[in-house]
Gaussian input, Z-matrix of N, CA and C with variables (Angstrom, degrees):
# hf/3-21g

backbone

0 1
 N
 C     1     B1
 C     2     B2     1     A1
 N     3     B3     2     A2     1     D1
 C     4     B4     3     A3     2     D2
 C     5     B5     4     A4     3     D3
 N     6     B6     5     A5     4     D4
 C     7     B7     6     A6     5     D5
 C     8     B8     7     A7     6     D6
 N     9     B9     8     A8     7     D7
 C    10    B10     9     A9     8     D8
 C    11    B11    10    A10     9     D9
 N    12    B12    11    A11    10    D10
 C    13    B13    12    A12    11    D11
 C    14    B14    13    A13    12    D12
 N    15    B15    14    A14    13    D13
 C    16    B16    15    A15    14    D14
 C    17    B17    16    A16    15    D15
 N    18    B18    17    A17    16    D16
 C    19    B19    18    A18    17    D17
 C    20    B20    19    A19    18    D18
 N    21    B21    20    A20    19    D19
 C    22    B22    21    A21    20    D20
 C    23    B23    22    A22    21    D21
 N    24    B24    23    A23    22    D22
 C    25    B25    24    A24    23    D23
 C    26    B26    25    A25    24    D24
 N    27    B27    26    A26    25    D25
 C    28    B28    27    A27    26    D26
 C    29    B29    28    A28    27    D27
 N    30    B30    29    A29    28    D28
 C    31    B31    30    A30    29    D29
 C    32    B32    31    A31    30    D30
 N    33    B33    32    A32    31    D31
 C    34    B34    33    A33    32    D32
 C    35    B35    34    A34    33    D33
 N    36    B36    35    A35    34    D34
 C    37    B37    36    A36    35    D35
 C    38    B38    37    A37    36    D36
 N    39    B39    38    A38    37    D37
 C    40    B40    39    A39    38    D38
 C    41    B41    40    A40    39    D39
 N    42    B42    41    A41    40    D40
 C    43    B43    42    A42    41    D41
 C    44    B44    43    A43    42    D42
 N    45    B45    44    A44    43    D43
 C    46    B46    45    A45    44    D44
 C    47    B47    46    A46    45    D45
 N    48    B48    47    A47    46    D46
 C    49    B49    48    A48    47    D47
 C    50    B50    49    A49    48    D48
 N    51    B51    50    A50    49    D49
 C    52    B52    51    A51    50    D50
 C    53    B53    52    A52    51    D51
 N    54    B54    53    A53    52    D52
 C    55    B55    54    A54    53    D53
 C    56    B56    55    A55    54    D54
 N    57    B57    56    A56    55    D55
 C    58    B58    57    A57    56    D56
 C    59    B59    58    A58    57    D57
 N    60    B60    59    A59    58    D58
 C    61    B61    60    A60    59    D59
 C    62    B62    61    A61    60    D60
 N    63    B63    62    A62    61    D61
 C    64    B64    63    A63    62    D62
 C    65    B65    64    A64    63    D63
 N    66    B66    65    A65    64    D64
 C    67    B67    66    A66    65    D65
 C    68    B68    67    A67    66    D66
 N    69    B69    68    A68    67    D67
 C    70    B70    69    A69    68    D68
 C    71    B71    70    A70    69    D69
 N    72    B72    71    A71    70    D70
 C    73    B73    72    A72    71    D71
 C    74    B74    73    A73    72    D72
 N    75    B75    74    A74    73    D73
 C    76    B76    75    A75    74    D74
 C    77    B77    76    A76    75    D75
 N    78    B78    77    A77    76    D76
 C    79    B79    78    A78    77    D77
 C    80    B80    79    A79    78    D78
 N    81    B81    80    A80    79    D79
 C    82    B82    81    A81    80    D80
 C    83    B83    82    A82    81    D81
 N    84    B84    83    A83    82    D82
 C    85    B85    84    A84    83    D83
 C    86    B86    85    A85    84    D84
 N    87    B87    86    A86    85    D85
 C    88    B88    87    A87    86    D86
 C    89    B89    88    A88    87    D87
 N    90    B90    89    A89    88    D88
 C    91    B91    90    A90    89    D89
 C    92    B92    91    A91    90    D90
 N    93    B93    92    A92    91    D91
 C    94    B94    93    A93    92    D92
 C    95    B95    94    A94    93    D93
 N    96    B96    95    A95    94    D94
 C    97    B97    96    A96    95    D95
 C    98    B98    97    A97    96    D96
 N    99    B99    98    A98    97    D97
 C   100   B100    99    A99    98    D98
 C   101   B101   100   A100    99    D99
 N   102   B102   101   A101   100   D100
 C   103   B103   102   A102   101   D101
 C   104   B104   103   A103   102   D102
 N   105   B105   104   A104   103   D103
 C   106   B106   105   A105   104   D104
 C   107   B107   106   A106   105   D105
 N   108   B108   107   A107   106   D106
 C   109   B109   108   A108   107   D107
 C   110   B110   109   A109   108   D108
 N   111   B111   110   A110   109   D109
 C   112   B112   111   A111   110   D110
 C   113   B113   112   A112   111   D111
 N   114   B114   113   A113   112   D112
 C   115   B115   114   A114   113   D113
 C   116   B116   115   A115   114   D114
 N   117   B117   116   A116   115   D115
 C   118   B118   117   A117   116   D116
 C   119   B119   118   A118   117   D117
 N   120   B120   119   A119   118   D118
 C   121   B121   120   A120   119   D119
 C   122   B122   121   A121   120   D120
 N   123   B123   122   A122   121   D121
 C   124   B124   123   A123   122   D122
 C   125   B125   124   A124   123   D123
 N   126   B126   125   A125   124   D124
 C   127   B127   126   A126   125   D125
 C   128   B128   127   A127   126   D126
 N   129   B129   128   A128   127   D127
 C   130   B130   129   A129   128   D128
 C   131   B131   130   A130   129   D129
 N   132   B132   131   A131   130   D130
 C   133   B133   132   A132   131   D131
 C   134   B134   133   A133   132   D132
 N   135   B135   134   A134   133   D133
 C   136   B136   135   A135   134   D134
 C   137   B137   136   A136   135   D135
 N   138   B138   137   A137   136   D136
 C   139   B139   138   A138   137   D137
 C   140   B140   139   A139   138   D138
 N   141   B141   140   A140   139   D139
 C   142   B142   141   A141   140   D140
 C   143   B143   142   A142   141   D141
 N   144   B144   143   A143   142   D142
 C   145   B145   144   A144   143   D143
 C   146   B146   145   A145   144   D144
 N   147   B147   146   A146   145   D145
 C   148   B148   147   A147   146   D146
 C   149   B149   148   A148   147   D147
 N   150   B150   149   A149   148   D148
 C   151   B151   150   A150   149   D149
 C   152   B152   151   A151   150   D150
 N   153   B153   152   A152   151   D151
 C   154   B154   153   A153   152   D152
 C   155   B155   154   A154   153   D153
 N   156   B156   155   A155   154   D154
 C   157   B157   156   A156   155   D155
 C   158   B158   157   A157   156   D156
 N   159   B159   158   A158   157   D157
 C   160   B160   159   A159   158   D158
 C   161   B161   160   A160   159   D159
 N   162   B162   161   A161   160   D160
 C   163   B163   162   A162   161   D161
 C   164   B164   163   A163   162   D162
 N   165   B165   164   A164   163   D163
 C   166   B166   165   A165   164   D164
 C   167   B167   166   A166   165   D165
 N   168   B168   167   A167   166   D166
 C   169   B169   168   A168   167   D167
 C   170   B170   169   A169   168   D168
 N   171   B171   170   A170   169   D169
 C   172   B172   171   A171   170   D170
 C   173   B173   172   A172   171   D171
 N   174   B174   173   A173   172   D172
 C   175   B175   174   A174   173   D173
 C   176   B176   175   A175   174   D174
 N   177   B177   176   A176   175   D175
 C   178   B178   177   A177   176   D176
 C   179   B179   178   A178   177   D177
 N   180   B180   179   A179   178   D178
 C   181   B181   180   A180   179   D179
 C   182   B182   181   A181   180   D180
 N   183   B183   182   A182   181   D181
 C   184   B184   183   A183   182   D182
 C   185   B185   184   A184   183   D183
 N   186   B186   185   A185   184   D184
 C   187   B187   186   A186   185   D185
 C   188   B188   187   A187   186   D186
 N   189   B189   188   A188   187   D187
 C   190   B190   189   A189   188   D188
 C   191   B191   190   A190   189   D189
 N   192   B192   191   A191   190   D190
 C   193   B193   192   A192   191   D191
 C   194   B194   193   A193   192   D192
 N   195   B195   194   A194   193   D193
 C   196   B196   195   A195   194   D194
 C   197   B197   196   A196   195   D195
 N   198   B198   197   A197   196   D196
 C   199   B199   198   A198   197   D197
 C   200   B200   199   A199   198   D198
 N   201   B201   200   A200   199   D199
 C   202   B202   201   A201   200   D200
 C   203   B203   202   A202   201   D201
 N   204   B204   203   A203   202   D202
 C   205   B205   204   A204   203   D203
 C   206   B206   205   A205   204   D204
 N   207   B207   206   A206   205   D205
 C   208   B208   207   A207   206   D206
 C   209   B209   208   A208   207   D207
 N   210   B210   209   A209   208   D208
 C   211   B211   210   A210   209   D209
 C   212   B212   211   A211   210   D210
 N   213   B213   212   A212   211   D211
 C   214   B214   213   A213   212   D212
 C   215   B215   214   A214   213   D213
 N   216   B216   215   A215   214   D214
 C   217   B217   216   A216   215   D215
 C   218   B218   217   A217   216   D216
 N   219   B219   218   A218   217   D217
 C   220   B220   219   A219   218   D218
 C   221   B221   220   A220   219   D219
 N   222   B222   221   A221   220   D220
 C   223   B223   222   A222   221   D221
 C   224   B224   223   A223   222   D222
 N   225   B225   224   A224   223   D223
 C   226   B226   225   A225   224   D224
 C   227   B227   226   A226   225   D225
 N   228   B228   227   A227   226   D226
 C   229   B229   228   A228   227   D227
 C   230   B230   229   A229   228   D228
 N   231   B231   230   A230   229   D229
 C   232   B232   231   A231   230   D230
 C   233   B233   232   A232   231   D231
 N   234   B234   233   A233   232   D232
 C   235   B235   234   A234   233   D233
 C   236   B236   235   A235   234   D234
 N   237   B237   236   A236   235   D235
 C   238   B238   237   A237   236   D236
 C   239   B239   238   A238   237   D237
 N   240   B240   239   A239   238   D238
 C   241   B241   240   A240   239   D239
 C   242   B242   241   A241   240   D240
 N   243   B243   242   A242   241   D241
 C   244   B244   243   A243   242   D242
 C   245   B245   244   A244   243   D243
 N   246   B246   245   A245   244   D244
 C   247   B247   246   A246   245   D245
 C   248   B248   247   A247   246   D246
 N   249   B249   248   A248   247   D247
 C   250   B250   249   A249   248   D248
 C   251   B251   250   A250   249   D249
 N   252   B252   251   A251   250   D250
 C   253   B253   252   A252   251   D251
 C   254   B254   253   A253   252   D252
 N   255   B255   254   A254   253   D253
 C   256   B256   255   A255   254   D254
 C   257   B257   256   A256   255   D255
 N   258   B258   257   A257   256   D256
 C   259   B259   258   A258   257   D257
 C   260   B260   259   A259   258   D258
 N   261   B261   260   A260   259   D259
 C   262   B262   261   A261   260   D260
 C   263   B263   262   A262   261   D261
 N   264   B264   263   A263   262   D262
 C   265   B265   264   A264   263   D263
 C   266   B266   265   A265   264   D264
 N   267   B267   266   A266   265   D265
 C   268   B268   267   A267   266   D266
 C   269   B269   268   A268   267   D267
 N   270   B270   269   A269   268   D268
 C   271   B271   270   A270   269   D269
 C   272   B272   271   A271   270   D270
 N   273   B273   272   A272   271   D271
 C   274   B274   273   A273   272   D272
 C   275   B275   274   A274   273   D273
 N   276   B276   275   A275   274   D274
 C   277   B277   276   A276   275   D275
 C   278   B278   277   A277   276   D276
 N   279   B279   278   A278   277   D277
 C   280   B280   279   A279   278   D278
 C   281   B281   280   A280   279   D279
 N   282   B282   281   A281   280   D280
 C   283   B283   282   A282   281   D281
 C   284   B284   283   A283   282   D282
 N   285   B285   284   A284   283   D283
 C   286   B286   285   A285   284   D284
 C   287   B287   286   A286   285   D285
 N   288   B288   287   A287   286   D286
 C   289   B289   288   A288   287   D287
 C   290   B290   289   A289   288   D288
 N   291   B291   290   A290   289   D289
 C   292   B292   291   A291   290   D290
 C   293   B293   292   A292   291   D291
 N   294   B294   293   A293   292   D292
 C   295   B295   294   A294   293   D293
 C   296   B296   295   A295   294   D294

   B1=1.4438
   B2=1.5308
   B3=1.1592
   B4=1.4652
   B5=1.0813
   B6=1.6275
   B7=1.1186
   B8=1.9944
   B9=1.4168
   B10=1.4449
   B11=1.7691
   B12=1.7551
   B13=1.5838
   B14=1.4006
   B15=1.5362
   B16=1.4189
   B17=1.5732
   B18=1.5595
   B19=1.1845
   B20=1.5144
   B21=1.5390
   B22=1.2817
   B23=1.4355
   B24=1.1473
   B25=1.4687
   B26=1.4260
   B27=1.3335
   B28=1.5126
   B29=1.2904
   B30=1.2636
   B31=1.0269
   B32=1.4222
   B33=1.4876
   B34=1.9158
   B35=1.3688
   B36=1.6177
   B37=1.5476
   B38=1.7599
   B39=1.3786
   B40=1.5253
   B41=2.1375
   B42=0.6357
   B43=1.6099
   B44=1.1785
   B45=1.5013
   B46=1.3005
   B47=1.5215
   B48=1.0398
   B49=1.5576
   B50=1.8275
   B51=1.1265
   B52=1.4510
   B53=1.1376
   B54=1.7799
   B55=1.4598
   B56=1.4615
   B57=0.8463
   B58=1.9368
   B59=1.6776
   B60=1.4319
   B61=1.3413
   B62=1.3095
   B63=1.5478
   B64=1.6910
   B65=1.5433
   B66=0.8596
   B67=1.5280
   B68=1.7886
   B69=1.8225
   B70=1.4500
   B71=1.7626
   B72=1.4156
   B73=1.7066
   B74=1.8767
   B75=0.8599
   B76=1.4888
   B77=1.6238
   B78=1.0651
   B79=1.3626
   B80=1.7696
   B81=1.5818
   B82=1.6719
   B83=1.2950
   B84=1.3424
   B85=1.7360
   B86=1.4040
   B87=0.7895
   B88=1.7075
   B89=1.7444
   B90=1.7776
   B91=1.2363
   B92=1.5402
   B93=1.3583
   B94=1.4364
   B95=1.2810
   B96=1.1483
   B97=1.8150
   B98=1.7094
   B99=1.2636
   B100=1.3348
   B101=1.5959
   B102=1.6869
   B103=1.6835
   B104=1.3827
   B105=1.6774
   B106=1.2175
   B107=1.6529
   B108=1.3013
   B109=1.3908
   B110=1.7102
   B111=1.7830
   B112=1.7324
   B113=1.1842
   B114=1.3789
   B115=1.5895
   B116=1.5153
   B117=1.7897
   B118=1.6351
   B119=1.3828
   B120=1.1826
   B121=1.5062
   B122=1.8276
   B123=1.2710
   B124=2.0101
   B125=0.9881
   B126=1.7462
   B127=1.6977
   B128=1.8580
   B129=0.7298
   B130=1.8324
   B131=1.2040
   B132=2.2033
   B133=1.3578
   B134=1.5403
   B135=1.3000
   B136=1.2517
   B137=1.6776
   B138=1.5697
   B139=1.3399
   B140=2.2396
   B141=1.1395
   B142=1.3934
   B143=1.5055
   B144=1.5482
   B145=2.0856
   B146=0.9753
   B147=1.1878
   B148=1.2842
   B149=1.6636
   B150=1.1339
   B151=1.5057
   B152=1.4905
   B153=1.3063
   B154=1.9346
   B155=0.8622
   B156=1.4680
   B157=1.4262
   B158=1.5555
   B159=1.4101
   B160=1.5405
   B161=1.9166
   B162=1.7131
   B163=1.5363
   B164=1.9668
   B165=1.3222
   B166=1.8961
   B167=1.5083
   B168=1.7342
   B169=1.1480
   B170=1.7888
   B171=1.2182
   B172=1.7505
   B173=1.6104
   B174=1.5092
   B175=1.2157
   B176=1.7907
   B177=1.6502
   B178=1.1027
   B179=1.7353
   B180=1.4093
   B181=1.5349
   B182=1.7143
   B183=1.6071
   B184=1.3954
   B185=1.9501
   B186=1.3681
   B187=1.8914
   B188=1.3032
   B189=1.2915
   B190=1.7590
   B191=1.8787
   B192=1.3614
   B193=1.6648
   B194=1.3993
   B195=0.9606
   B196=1.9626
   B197=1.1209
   B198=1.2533
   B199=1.1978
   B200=1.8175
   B201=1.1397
   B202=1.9337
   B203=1.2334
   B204=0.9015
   B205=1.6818
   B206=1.9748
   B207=1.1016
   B208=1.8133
   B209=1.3573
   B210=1.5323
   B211=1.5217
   B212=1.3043
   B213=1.0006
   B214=1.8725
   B215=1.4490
   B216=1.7400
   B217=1.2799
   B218=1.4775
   B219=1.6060
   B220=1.8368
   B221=1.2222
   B222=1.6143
   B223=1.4275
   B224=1.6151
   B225=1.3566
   B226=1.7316
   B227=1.6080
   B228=1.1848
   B229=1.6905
   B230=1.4317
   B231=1.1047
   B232=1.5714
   B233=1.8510
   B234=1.2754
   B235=1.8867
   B236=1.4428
   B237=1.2489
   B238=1.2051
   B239=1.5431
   B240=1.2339
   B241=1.9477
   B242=1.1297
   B243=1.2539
   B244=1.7472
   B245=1.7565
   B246=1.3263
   B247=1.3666
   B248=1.4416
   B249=1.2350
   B250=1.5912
   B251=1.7707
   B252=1.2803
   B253=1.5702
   B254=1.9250
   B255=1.3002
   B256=2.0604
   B257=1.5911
   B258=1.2713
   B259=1.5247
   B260=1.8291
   B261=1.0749
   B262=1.3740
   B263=1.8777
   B264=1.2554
   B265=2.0480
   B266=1.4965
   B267=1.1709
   B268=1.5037
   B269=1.3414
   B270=1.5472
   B271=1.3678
   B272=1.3590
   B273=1.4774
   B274=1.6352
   B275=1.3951
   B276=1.3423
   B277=1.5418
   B278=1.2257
   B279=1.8650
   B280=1.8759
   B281=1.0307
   B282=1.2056
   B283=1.4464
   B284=1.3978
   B285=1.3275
   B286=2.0124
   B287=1.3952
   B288=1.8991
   B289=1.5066
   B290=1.9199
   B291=1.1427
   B292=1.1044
   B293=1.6682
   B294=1.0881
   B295=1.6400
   B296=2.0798
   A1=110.44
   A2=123.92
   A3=132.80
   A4=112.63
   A5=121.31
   A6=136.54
   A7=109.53
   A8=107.05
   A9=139.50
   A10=102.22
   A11=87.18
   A12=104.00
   A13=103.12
   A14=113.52
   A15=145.89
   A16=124.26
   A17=109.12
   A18=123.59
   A19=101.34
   A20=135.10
   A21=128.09
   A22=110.02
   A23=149.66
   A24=147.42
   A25=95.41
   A26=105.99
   A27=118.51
   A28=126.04
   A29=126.09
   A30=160.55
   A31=118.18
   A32=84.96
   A33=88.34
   A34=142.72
   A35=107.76
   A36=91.37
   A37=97.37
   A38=116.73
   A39=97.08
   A40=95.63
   A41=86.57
   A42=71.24
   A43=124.13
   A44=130.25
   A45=134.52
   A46=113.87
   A47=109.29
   A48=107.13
   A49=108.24
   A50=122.74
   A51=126.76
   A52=127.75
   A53=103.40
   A54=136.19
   A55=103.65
   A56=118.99
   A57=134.29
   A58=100.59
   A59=98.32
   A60=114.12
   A61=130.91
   A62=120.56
   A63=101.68
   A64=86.61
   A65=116.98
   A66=140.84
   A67=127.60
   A68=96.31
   A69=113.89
   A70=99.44
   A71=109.35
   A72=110.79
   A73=75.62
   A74=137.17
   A75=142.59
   A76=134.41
   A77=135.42
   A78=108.86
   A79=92.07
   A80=81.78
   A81=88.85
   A82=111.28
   A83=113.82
   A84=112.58
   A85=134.10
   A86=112.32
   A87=111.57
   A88=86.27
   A89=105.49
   A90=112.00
   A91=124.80
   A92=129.81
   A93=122.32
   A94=96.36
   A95=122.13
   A96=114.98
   A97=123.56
   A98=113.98
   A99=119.25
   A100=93.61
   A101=88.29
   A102=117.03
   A103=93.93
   A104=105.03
   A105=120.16
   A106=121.34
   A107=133.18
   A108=139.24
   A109=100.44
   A110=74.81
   A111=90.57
   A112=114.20
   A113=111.01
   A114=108.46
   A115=89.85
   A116=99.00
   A117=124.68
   A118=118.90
   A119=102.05
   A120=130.07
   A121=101.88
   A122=89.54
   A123=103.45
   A124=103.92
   A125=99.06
   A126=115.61
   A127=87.92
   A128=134.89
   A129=141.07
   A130=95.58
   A131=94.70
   A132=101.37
   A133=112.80
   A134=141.41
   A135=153.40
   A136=97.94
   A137=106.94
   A138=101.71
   A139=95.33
   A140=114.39
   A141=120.83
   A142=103.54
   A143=98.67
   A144=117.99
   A145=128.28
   A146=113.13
   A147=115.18
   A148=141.22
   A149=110.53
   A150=135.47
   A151=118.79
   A152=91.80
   A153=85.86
   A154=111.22
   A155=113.29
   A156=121.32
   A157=163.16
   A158=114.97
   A159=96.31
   A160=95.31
   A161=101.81
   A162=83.20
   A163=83.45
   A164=78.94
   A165=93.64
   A166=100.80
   A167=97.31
   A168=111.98
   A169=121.91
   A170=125.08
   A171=118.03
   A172=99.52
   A173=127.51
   A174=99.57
   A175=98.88
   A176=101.96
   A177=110.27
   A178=114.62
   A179=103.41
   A180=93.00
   A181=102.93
   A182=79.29
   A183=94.80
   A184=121.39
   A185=80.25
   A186=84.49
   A187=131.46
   A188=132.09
   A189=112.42
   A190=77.75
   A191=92.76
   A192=138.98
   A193=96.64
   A194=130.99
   A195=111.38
   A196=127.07
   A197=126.18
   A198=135.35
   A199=100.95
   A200=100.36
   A201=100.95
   A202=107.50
   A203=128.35
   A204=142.27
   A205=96.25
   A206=91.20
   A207=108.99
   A208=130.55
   A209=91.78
   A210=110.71
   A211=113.09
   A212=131.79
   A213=160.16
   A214=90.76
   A215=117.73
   A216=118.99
   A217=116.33
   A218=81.61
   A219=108.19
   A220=97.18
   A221=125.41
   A222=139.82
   A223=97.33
   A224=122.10
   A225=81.56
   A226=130.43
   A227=93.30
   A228=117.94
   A229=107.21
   A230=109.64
   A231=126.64
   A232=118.22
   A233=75.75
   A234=105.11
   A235=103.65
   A236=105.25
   A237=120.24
   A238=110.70
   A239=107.95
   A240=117.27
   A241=92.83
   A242=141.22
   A243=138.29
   A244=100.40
   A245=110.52
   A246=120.62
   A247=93.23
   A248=118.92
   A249=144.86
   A250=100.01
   A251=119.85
   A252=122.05
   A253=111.63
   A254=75.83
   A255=83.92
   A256=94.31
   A257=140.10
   A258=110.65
   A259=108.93
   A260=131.54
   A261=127.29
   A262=82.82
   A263=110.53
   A264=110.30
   A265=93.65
   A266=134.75
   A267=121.68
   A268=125.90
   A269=111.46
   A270=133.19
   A271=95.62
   A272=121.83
   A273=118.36
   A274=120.43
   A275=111.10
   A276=105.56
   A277=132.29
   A278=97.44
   A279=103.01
   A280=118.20
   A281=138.31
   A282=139.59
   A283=86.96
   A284=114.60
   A285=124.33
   A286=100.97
   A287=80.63
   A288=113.78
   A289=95.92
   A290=137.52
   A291=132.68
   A292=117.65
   A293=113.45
   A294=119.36
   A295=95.20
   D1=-38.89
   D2=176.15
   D3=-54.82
   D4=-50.65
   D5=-166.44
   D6=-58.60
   D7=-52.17
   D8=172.72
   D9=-26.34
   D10=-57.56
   D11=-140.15
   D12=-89.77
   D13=-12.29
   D14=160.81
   D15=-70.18
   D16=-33.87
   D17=172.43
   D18=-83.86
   D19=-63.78
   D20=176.71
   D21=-49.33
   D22=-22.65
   D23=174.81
   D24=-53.24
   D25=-77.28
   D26=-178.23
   D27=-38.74
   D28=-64.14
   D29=170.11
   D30=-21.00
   D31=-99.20
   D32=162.07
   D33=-41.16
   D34=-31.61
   D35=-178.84
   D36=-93.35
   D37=-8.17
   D38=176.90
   D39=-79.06
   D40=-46.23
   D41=166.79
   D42=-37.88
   D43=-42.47
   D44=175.57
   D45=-80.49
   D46=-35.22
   D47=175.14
   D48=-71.82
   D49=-17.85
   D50=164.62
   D51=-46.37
   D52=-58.74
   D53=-176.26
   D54=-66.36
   D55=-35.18
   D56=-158.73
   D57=-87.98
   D58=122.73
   D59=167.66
   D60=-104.40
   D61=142.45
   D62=-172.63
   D63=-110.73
   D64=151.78
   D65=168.00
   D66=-121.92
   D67=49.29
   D68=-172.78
   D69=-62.16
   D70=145.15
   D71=149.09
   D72=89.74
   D73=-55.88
   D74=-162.44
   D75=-63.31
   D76=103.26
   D77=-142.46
   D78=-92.04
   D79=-175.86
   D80=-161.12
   D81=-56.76
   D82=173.18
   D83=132.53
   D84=16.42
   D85=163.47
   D86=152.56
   D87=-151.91
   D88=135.56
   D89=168.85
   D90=-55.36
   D91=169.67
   D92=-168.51
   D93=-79.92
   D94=177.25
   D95=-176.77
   D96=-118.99
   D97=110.43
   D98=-139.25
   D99=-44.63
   D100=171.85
   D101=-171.93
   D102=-93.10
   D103=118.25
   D104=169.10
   D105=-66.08
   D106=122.89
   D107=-178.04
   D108=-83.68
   D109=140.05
   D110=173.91
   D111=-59.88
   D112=-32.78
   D113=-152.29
   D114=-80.81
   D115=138.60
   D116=157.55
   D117=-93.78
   D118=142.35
   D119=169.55
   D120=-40.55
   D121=120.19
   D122=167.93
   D123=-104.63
   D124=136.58
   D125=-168.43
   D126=-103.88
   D127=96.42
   D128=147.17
   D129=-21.96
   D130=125.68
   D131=174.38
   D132=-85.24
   D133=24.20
   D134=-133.19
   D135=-78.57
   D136=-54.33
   D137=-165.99
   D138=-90.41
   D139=14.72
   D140=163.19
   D141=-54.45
   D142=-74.38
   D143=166.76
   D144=-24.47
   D145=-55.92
   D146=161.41
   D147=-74.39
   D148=3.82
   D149=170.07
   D150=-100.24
   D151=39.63
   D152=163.40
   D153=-116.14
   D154=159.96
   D155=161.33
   D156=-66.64
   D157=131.96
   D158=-148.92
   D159=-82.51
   D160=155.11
   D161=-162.46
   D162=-106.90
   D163=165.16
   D164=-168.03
   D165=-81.16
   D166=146.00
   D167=-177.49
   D168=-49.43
   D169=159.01
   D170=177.44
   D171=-56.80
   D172=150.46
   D173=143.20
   D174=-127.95
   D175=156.43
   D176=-164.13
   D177=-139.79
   D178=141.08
   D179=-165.75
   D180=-82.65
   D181=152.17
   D182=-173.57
   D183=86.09
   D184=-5.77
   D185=173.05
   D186=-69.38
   D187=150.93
   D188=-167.77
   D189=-76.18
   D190=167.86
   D191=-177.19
   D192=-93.63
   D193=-71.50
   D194=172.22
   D195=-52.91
   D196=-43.88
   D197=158.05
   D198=-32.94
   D199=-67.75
   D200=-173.22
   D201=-68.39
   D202=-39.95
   D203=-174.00
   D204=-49.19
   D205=-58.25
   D206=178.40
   D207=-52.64
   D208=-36.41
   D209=-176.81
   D210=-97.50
   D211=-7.48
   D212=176.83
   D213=-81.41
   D214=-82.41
   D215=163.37
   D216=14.23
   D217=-88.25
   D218=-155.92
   D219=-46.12
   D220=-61.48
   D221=-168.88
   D222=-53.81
   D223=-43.65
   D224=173.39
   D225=-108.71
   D226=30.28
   D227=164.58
   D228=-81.36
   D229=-60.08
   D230=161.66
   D231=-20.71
   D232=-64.02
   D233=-179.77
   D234=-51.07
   D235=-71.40
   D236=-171.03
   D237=-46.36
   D238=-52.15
   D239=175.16
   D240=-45.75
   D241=-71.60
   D242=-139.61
   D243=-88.42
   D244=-2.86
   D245=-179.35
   D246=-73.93
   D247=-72.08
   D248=-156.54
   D249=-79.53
   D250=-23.40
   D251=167.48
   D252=-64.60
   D253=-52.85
   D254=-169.90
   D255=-84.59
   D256=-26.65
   D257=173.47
   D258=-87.11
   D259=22.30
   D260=-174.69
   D261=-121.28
   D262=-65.84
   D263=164.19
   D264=-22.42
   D265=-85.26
   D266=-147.29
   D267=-78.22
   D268=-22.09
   D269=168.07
   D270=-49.58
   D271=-51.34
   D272=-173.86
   D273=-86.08
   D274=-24.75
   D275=156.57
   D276=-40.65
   D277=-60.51
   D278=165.09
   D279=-46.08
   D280=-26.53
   D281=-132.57
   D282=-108.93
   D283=-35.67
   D284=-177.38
   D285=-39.45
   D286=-70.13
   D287=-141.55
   D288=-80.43
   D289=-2.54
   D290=170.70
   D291=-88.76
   D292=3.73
   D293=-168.52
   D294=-108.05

């Protein structure tokens, strides 16, 4: 029994020192490299909404000309807003989606 319990003393840790690697001068590891997710990035249709079109005034015979002139106007004031809405929208989208 001595003999046994004398041999497992021994034994085992040269066993472990077998198994055991030194990796002097060597640098570590490199961690495993995370698990890429399916899920993709959603682009918000937000500045989509805001990109419609303004529809043109009636024109009609016999209508006064300032009157239309005015209402033409508005419509591309209009325009112009949703112009300057959806390119400032996407400017900030990039700006999201680039960080």
């Amino acid at each position: 029994m001595k003999r046994f319990v004398f041999t497992l003393l021994v034994v085992l840790p040269l066993a472990g020192c077998a198994s055991f690697k030194l990796n002097i001068g060597q640098s570590p590891p490199k961690p495993p490299a995370p698990i890429v997710s399916d899920i993709k990035r959603q682009i918000p249709n937000d500045c989509e909404t805001l990109a419609v079109p303004v529809p043109l005034p009636p024109v009609t015979k016999g209508q006064n000309a300032k009157k239309s002139l005015a209402e033409h106007r508005a419509a591309l004031v209009t325009a112009d807003g949703r112009l300057d809405a959806t390119r400032n929208c996407e400017a900030q989208v990039r700006q999201d989606l680039s960080k």
